[in-house]
N, C-alpha and C positions, 0 to 999 in steps of 0.2 A: 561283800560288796553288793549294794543292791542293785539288779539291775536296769538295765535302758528301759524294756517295755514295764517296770513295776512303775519307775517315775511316769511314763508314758498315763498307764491305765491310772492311778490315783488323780494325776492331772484331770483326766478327760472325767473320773467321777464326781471331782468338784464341779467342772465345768457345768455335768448334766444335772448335778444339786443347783448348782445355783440358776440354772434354768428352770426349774421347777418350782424353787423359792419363789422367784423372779415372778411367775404367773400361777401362784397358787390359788388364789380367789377364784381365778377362770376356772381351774383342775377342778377345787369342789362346787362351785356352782352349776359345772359340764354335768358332772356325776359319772361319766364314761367309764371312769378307771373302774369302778363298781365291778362291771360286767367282766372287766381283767381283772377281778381278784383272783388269786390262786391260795392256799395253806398259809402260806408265809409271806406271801411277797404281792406286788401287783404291776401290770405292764403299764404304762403311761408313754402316749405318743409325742412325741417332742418334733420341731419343727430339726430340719438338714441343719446339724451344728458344724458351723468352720470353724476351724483352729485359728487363730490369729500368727499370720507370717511377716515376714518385711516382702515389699514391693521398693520398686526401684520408681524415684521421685523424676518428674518431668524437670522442671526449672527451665522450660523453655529450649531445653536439649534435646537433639536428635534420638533415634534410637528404634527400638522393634516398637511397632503399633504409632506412631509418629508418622502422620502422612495427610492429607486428604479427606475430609468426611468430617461428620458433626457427631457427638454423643448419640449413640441410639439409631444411628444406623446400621444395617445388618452387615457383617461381616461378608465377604463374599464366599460364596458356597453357602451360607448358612441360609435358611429360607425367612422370607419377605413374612412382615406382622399381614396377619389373618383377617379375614371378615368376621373371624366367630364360629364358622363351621369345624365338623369334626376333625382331628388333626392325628397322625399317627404319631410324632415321637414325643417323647416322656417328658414329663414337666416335674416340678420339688417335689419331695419324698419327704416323708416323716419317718422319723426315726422312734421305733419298739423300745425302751427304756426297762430293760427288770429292775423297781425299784422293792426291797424289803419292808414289810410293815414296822419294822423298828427304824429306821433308816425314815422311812414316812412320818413317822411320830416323832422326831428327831425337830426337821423340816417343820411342822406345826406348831411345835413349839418354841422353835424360833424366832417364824416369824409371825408368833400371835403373842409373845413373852409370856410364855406361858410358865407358872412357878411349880416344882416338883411336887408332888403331894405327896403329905403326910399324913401318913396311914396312922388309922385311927383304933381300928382292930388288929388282934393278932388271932391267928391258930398255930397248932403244931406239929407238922408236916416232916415226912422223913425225906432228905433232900440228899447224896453223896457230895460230898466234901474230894478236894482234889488236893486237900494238905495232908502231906505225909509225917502220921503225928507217930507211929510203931516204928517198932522192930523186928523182924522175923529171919528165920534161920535160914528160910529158904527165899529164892527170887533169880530174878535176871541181873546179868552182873552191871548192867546202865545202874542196878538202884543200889549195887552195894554200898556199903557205909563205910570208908576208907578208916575212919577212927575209930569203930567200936572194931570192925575185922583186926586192928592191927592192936589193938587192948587184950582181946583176947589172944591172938597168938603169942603179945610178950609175956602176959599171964601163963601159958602155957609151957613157955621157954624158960623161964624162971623157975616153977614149979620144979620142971624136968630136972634141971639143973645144966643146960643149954647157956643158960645167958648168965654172965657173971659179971665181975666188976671191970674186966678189963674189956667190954662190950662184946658184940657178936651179931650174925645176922637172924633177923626177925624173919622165916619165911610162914605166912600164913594156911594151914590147910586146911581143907573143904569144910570140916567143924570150925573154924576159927570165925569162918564168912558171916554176914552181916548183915542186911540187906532193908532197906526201908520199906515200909508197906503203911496202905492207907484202909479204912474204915468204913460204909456210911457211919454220920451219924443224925440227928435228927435236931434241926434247927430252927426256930420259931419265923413263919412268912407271913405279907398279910396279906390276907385272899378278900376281894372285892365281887358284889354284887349289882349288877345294874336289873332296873324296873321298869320296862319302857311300857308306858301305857299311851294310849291315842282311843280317843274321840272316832268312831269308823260311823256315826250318823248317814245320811241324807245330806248333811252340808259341807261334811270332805271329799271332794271330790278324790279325783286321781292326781291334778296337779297338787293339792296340798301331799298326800300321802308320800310322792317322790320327794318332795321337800325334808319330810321324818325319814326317809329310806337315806337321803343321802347324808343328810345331818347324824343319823345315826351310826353310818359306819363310820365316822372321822371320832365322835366319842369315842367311839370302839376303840380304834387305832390308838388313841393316847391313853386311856385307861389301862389297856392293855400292855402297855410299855410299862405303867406304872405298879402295875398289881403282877407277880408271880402266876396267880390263879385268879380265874374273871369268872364269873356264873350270869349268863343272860336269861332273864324271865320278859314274856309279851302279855299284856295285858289288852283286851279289846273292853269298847263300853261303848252300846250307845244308855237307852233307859236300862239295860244290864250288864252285870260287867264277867267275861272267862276270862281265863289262862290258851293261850293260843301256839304254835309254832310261829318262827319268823316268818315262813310262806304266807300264810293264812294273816299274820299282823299286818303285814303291808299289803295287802289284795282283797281282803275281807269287805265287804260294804254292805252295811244294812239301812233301814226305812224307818227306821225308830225314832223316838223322842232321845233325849240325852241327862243321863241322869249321872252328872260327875261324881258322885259320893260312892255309886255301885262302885268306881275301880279304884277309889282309896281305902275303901273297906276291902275289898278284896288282894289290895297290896300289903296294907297291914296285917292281915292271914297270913298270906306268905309269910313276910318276915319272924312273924311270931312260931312258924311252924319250923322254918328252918336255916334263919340269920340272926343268930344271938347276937344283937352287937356291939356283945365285948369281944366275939370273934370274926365279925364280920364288917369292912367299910361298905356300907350301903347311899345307893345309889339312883331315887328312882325320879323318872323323867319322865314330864306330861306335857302330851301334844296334844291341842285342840284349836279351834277357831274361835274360843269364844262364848260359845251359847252354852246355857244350862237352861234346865225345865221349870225352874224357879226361883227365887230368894231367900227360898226356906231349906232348898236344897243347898244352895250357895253357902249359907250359913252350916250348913252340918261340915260341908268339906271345907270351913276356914275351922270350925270345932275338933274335927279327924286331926289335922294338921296339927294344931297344936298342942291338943292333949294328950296325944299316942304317939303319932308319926316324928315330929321332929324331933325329939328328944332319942329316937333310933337311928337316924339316919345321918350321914355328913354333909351331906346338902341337898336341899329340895328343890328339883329345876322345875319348871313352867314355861316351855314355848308356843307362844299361840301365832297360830300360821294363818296368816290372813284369808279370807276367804269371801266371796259375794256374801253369800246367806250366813254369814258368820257376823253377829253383833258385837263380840270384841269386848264385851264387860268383865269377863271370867276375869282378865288379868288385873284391871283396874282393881278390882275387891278385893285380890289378892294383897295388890299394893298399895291399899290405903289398910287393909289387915299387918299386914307383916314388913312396910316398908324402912323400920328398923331392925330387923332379924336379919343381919346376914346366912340365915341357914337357908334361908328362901331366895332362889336368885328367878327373875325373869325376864323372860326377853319376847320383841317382835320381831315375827318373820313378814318380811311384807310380800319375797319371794325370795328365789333361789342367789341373789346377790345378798341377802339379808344373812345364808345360813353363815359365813363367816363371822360376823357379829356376834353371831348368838352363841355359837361355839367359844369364843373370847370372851364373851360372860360368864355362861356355865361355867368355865374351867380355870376361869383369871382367879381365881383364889386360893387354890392351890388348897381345898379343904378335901 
């Protein structure tokens, strides 16, 4: 029988799903929850949820609270509305939510309709199985095998000359036992790689960079639902392009010109040194404002693109985060280049109300 508080708790977790659904745009465009991530899971503050009760209806009838006074007068003993000055008793409380990043990526894909991907590579990973495919002579008696046990002791009975035509009892001993047992064994996964490169010039500030920090873990969270095994690489660039940790990608800031072709040549290494991909779904994402150093450059990373990269990868994002000193032409080339290739998806951020959009593009294809 299940009981009272399990109905109770699964109620109140829809409840606090669907609050969460309910104002998801605000969640990621806030970016708060960031700072609550934990390993697995992340805290999200939810405003005082009340259950929904019955109340007892007026209809013009007597009763408790029936008397005297208008809406929004204070109860007596309760204290008189304020000037605004400091006040000592406590006012609504937010409520600490532990929600899990599977559980989050759930939630995203909900309510962005977002379609399951279909993993494009495969490798071959030693994974434990919980199917009990053996037999073994020994075990705990939860996994004995009532039918091979009792096989072998009529075998045994028989043999003996125990059991005959006029029947007799079957009792089973310690040799006769049976008992199921399981394996690993090694089963084909598909392991996914994301490529986050960003533009770190003179013309991204700090508010664009938050914009990739927040955008970026929501990727995270769905790919990560979708892939067994995820591998993240950071790529910085302005006129040159490294390999970076996550701290240093989103904090890093230099004076440079911007030369977008250093981080797609330098993403194409990667791949070619360690995402074969006939074992690998790849994955890389490029944030910038906009400007390159020229049209000659422009022209080699629409050439990179096509002749190397997209023919590896399952889809090539492009988000450009608006910015002042940002000209905004990067994408436009992009999209008179490739505005039939569905392997190229892009999007504008214009800010942090825009990252949902872009996330719904990126990921609406389910490639």
């Amino acid at each position: 029988m299940v009981q009272r508080i399990e109905i109770d708790h699964s109620r109140f977790k829809q409840i606090v799903r669907g609050a969460i659904r309910r104002d998801l745009k605000r969640h990621i465009a806030n970016g708060a929850i960031i700072a609550r991530q934990g390993a697995k899971s992340v805290s999200i503050p939810l405003p005082e949820i009340r259950l929904p009760r019955f109340t007892f209806g007026s209809e013009g009838r007597g009763g408790v609270g029936q008397g005297p006074g208008k809406p929004g007068d204070p109860v007596p003993g309760q204290p008189e509305a304020g000037t605004g000055e400091a006040g000592e008793h406590a006012g609504e409380h937010a409520l600490e939510v532990e929600v899990t990043l599977e559980e989050l990526a759930r939630i995203l894909g909900e309510e962005l309709e977002l379609p399951r991907i279909q993993p494009k590579g495969q490798r071959t990973v030693a994974s434990e199985v919980s199917r009990y495919a053996g037999i073994r002579r020994v075990g705990p008696e939860s996994l004995r095998h009532f039918k091979r046990t009792f096989r072998r002791a009529l075998k045994r009975e028989i043999a003996m000359g125990g059991y005959g035509r006029g029947g007799g009892i079957v009792v089973p001993i310690r040799d006769d036992k049976r008992y199921r047992a399981w394996t690993p064994r090694t089963v084909p996964q598909s392991n996914a790689v994301i490529l986050y490169m960003m533009d770190v010039s003179g013309s991204m500030g700090d508010e664009q960079k938050e914009i990739v920090r927040v955008e970026a873990f929501w990727l995270d969270t769905w790919l990560k639902s979708q892939y067994r095994h995820l591998e993240t690489r950071y790529i910085v660039h302005d006129a040159e392009a490294k390999e970076v940790d996550q701290h240093t990608f989103f904090h890093l800031r230099e004076s440079g010109g911007t030369k977008i072709s250093s981080a797609y040549e330098l993403c194409n290494q990667l791949v070619d040194r360690h995402y074969p991909p006939a074992d690998w779904n790849i994955y890389p994402f490029h944030f910038s404002d906009g400007d390159n150093w020229s049209g000659g450059d422009t022209a080699r990373c629409l050439r990179l693109l096509k002749e190397t990269m997209l023919d590896k990868v399952n889809v090539f994002c492009y988000g450009q985060v608006r910015s002042t000193y940002g000209s905004g032409q990067f994408k436009n080339d992009l999209d008179a280049a490739f505005g039939e290739d569905d392997r190229v998806i892009t999007s504008d951020i214009p800010d942090k109300d825009g990252i949902m959009g872009s996330i719904r593009a990126f990921l609406g294809k389910g490639r």
